[in-house]
C-alpha positions as CSV (number, residue, x, y, z in Angstrom):
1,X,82.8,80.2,-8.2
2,X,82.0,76.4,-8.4
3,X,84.7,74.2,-7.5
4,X,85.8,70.7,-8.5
5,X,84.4,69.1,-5.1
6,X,81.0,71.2,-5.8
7,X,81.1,70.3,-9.7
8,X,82.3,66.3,-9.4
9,X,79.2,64.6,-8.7
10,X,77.3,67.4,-10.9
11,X,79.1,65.9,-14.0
12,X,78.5,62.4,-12.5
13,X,75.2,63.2,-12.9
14,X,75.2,65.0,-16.1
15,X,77.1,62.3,-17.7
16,X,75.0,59.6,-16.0
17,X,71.1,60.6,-15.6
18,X,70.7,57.3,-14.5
19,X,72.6,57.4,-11.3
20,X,70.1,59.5,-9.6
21,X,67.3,56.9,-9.6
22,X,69.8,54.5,-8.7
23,X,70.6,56.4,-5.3
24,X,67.2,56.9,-4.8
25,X,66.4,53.1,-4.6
26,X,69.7,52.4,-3.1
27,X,70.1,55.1,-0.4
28,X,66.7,56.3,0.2
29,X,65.0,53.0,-0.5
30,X,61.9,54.8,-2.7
31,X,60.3,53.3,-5.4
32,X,61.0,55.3,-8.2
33,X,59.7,54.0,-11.5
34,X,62.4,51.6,-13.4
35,X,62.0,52.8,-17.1
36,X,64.2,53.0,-19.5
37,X,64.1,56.8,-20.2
38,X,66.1,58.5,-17.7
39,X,67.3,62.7,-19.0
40,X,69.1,65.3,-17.9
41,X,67.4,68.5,-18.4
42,X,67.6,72.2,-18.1
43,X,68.7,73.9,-14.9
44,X,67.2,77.2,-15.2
45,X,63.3,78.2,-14.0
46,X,63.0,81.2,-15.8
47,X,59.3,83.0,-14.2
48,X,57.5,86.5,-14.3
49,X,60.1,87.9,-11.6
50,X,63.5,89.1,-13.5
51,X,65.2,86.8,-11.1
52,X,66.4,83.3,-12.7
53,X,66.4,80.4,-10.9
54,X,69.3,77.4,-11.6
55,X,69.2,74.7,-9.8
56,X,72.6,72.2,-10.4
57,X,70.9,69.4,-12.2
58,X,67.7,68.2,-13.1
59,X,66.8,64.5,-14.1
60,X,63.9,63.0,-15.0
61,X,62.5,59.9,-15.3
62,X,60.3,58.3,-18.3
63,X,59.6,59.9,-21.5
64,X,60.6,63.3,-21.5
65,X,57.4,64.5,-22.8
66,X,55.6,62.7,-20.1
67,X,58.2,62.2,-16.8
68,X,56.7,60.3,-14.4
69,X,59.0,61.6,-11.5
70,X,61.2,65.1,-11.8
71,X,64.6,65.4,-9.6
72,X,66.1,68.3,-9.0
73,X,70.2,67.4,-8.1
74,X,71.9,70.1,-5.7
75,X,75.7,69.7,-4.5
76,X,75.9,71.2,-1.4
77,X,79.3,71.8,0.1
78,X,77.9,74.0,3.3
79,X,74.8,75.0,4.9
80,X,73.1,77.7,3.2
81,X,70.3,79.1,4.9
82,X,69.5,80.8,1.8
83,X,69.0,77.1,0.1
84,X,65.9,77.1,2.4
85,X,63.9,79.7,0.2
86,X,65.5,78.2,-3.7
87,X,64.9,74.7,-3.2
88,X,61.1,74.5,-2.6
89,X,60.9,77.6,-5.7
90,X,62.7,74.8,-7.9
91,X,60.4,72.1,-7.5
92,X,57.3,74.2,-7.5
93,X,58.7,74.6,-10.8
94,X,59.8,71.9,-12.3
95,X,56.3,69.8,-11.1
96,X,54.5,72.9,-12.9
97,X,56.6,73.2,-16.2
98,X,56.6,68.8,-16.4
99,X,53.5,68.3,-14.9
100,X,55.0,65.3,-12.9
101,X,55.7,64.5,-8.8
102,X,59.4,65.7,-8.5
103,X,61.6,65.1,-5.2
104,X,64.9,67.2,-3.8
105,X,68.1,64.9,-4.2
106,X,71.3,67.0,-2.1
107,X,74.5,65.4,-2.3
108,X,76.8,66.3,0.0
109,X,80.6,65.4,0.7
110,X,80.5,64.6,4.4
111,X,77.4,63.6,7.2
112,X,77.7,67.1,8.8
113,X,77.0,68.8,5.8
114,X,74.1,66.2,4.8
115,X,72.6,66.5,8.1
116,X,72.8,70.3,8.2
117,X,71.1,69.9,4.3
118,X,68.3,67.8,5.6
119,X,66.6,70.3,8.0
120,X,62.9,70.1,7.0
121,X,61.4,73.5,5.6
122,X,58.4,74.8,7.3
123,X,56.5,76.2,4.3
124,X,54.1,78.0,6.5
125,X,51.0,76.3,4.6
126,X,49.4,73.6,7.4
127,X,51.3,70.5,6.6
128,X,53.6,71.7,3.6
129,X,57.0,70.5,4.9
130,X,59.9,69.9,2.2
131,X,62.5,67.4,3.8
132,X,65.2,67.3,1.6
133,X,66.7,63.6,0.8
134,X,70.3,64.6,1.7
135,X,73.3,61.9,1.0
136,X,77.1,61.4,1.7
137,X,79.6,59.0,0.2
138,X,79.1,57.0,3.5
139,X,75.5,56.8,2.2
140,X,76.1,55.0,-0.7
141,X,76.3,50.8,-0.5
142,X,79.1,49.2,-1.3
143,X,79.3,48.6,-5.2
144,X,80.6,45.3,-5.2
145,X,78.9,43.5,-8.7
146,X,81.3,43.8,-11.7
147,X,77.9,44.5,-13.3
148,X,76.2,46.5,-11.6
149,X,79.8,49.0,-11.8
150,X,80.1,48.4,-15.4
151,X,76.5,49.8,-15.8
152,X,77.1,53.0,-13.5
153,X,80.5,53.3,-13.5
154,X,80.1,56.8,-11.7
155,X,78.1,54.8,-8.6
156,X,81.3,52.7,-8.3
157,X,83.5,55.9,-8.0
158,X,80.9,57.1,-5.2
159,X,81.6,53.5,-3.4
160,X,85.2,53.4,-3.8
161,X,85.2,57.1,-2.5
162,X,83.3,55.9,1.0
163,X,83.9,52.3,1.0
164,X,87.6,51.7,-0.1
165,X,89.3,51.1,3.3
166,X,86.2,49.1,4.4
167,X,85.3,45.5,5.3
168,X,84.6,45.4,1.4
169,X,87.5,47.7,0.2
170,X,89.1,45.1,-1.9
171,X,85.8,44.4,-3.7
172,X,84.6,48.1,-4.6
173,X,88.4,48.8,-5.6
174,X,88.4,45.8,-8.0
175,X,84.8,47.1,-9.4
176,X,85.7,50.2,-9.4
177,X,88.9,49.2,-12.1
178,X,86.1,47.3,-14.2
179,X,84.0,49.8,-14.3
180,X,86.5,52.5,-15.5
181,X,88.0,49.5,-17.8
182,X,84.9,49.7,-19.5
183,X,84.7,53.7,-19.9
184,X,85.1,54.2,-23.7
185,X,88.3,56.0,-24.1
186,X,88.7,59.5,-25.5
187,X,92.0,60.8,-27.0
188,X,93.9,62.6,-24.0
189,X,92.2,59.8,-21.9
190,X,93.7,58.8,-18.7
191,X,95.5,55.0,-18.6
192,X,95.0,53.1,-15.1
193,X,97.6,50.2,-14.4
194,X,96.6,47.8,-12.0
Protein backbone atom coordinates (compact mmCIF):
# COMPACT_ATOMS: atom_id res chain seq x y z
CA UNK A 1 0.00 0.00 0.00
CA UNK A 2 1.46 3.39 -1.10
CA UNK A 3 2.05 5.75 1.64
CA UNK A 4 2.07 9.51 1.95
CA UNK A 5 6.11 9.66 1.89
CA UNK A 6 5.87 7.32 -1.35
CA UNK A 7 2.81 9.35 -2.87
CA UNK A 8 4.11 13.13 -1.95
CA UNK A 9 6.44 13.94 -4.62
CA UNK A 10 4.16 11.60 -7.02
CA UNK A 11 1.41 14.22 -6.74
CA UNK A 12 4.13 16.95 -6.91
CA UNK A 13 4.70 15.65 -10.04
CA UNK A 14 1.25 14.91 -11.19
CA UNK A 15 0.17 18.28 -10.27
CA UNK A 16 3.32 19.90 -11.81
CA UNK A 17 4.73 18.00 -15.08
CA UNK A 18 6.97 20.70 -15.22
CA UNK A 19 9.02 20.04 -12.21
CA UNK A 20 10.62 16.98 -13.63
CA UNK A 21 12.55 18.88 -16.44
CA UNK A 22 13.32 21.36 -13.99
CA UNK A 23 15.31 18.73 -11.77
CA UNK A 24 16.70 17.35 -14.66
CA UNK A 25 18.55 20.70 -15.53
CA UNK A 26 18.95 21.53 -11.94
CA UNK A 27 20.12 18.32 -10.30
CA UNK A 28 21.42 16.32 -13.07
CA UNK A 29 22.60 19.29 -15.22
CA UNK A 30 21.12 17.65 -18.73
CA UNK A 31 19.94 19.49 -21.37
CA UNK A 32 16.54 18.58 -21.72
CA UNK A 33 14.60 20.55 -24.31
CA UNK A 34 12.89 23.95 -22.81
CA UNK A 35 9.40 23.86 -24.56
CA UNK A 36 6.48 24.86 -23.47
CA UNK A 37 4.47 21.49 -23.57
CA UNK A 38 5.34 19.56 -20.67
CA UNK A 39 2.29 16.34 -19.77
CA UNK A 40 1.66 13.91 -17.48
CA UNK A 41 0.71 10.71 -19.03
CA UNK A 42 -0.44 7.27 -18.39
CA UNK A 43 1.35 4.97 -16.02
CA UNK A 44 0.40 1.65 -17.23
CA UNK A 45 2.50 -0.43 -20.23
CA UNK A 46 -0.05 -2.75 -20.99
CA UNK A 47 1.96 -5.64 -23.65
CA UNK A 48 1.24 -9.26 -25.02
CA UNK A 49 2.20 -10.88 -21.52
CA UNK A 50 -1.13 -10.71 -19.02
CA UNK A 51 1.21 -8.89 -16.69
CA UNK A 52 0.67 -4.91 -16.52
CA UNK A 53 3.25 -2.78 -16.04
CA UNK A 54 2.70 0.86 -13.86
CA UNK A 55 5.31 2.80 -13.50
CA UNK A 56 4.45 5.95 -10.81
CA UNK A 57 4.51 8.79 -13.29
CA UNK A 58 5.29 9.51 -16.63
CA UNK A 59 6.06 13.04 -18.11
CA UNK A 60 6.81 14.09 -21.26
CA UNK A 61 8.22 16.80 -22.90
CA UNK A 62 7.00 18.70 -26.19
CA UNK A 63 3.87 18.10 -28.04
CA UNK A 64 2.24 15.09 -26.86
CA UNK A 65 1.87 13.67 -30.19
CA UNK A 66 5.48 14.18 -30.86
CA UNK A 67 7.63 14.22 -27.26
CA UNK A 68 10.87 14.99 -27.82
CA UNK A 69 12.10 13.36 -24.47
CA UNK A 70 9.80 10.68 -22.30
CA UNK A 71 10.43 10.36 -18.29
CA UNK A 72 9.39 7.85 -16.41
CA UNK A 73 9.07 9.27 -12.42
CA UNK A 74 9.56 6.40 -9.71
CA UNK A 75 9.38 7.12 -5.78
CA UNK A 76 11.50 4.85 -4.17
CA UNK A 77 11.39 4.54 -0.48
CA UNK A 78 13.85 1.24 -0.25
CA UNK A 79 15.91 -0.75 -2.42
CA UNK A 80 14.12 -3.15 -4.47
CA UNK A 81 16.02 -5.59 -6.26
CA UNK A 82 13.08 -6.36 -8.10
CA UNK A 83 13.06 -2.46 -9.53
CA UNK A 84 16.14 -3.82 -11.37
CA UNK A 85 14.00 -5.98 -13.96
CA UNK A 86 10.63 -3.14 -14.08
CA UNK A 87 12.54 -0.11 -14.72
CA UNK A 88 14.44 -0.89 -18.02
CA UNK A 89 10.71 -2.90 -19.14
CA UNK A 90 9.20 0.77 -18.59
CA UNK A 91 11.28 2.70 -20.81
CA UNK A 92 11.61 0.05 -23.41
CA UNK A 93 8.17 1.00 -23.41
CA UNK A 94 7.44 4.12 -23.24
CA UNK A 95 10.42 5.01 -26.15
CA UNK A 96 8.43 2.27 -28.25
CA UNK A 97 4.66 3.48 -27.62
CA UNK A 98 6.10 7.63 -27.99
CA UNK A 99 8.65 6.97 -30.35
CA UNK A 100 10.95 9.44 -28.39
CA UNK A 101 14.50 9.10 -26.12
CA UNK A 102 13.09 8.71 -22.52
CA UNK A 103 15.39 8.75 -19.22
CA UNK A 104 14.73 7.05 -15.52
CA UNK A 105 14.10 9.94 -12.94
CA UNK A 106 13.98 8.05 -9.03
CA UNK A 107 13.30 10.19 -6.26
CA UNK A 108 14.14 9.14 -3.20
CA UNK A 109 13.78 10.62 0.49
CA UNK A 110 17.22 10.20 1.82
CA UNK A 111 21.13 9.69 0.04
CA UNK A 112 21.17 5.99 1.15
CA UNK A 113 18.21 5.13 -0.47
CA UNK A 114 19.24 7.26 -3.73
CA UNK A 115 22.52 5.72 -3.79
CA UNK A 116 21.19 2.18 -3.27
CA UNK A 117 18.54 3.31 -6.39
CA UNK A 118 21.42 4.28 -8.58
CA UNK A 119 23.20 0.92 -9.07
CA UNK A 120 23.71 0.57 -12.85
CA UNK A 121 21.72 -2.43 -14.50
CA UNK A 122 23.83 -4.76 -16.51
CA UNK A 123 21.39 -5.52 -19.32
CA UNK A 124 23.44 -8.43 -20.52
CA UNK A 125 23.49 -6.83 -24.18
CA UNK A 126 27.47 -5.57 -24.71
CA UNK A 127 27.24 -2.03 -23.51
CA UNK A 128 23.39 -1.76 -22.55
CA UNK A 129 23.75 -0.29 -19.02
CA UNK A 130 20.63 1.68 -17.55
CA UNK A 131 22.03 4.06 -14.72
CA UNK A 132 19.21 5.40 -13.12
CA UNK A 133 19.35 9.31 -12.27
CA UNK A 134 18.50 8.86 -8.62
CA UNK A 135 17.76 12.24 -6.33
CA UNK A 136 17.23 13.28 -2.64
CA UNK A 137 15.93 16.46 -1.18
CA UNK A 138 19.70 17.25 -0.42
CA UNK A 139 19.87 17.06 -4.24
CA UNK A 140 17.84 19.77 -5.01
CA UNK A 141 19.48 23.62 -5.04
CA UNK A 142 18.36 25.98 -2.96
CA UNK A 143 15.16 27.79 -4.31
CA UNK A 144 15.86 31.09 -3.39
CA UNK A 145 14.08 33.46 -6.43
CA UNK A 146 10.60 34.58 -5.46
CA UNK A 147 10.07 33.77 -9.12
CA UNK A 148 11.47 31.00 -9.85
CA UNK A 149 9.16 29.46 -6.49
CA UNK A 150 6.11 31.19 -7.69
CA UNK A 151 6.58 29.26 -11.06
CA UNK A 152 7.12 25.74 -9.35
CA UNK A 153 5.86 26.15 -6.18
CA UNK A 154 6.34 22.27 -5.56
CA UNK A 155 10.33 22.77 -6.29
CA UNK A 156 10.28 25.30 -3.41
CA UNK A 157 8.66 22.61 -1.09
CA UNK A 158 11.56 20.19 -2.22
CA UNK A 159 14.12 23.15 -1.19
CA UNK A 160 12.60 24.11 2.02
CA UNK A 161 12.39 20.24 2.81
CA UNK A 162 16.51 19.93 2.31
CA UNK A 163 17.55 23.43 2.64
CA UNK A 164 15.56 25.03 5.53
CA UNK A 165 18.12 24.97 8.38
CA UNK A 166 20.90 25.77 5.84
CA UNK A 167 23.28 28.72 5.17
CA UNK A 168 20.16 29.81 2.96
CA UNK A 169 17.31 28.64 5.25
CA UNK A 170 15.80 32.05 5.72
CA UNK A 171 15.69 32.52 1.89
CA UNK A 172 14.03 29.15 0.75
CA UNK A 173 11.54 29.56 3.81
CA UNK A 174 10.60 33.12 2.70
CA UNK A 175 10.15 31.54 -1.06
CA UNK A 176 8.73 28.88 0.01
CA UNK A 177 5.66 31.29 1.74
CA UNK A 178 5.49 33.13 -1.80
CA UNK A 179 5.24 30.35 -3.59
CA UNK A 180 2.35 28.69 -1.57
CA UNK A 181 0.87 32.55 -1.37
CA UNK A 182 0.40 32.21 -4.81
CA UNK A 183 -1.24 28.55 -4.92
CA UNK A 184 -4.88 29.37 -5.97
CA UNK A 185 -7.03 28.48 -3.15
CA UNK A 186 -9.63 25.75 -3.08
CA UNK A 187 -12.58 25.63 -0.57
CA UNK A 188 -11.27 23.46 2.55
CA UNK A 189 -7.85 25.05 1.59
CA UNK A 190 -5.24 25.40 4.21
CA UNK A 191 -4.36 29.23 5.59
CA UNK A 192 -0.51 29.85 6.41
CA UNK A 193 0.25 32.89 8.82
CA UNK A 194 3.52 34.19 8.70
Amino acid sequence: MPTNLHELPLEMVRNQPALVPELLRTVFHIDVPDQSAVTLTSESYADTNPAELRCDATVLLGEPDAPTLGVVVESQLRVKEAKSYSWPAYLASLRLRRKCPVLLLVICPDQATARGCAVPIEMGHPGWVLEPLTMSPEGVPPVTDEATARRLPELAVLSAVAHHEGPSGEAVLTSLVTALGSCPRTPGSYTINT
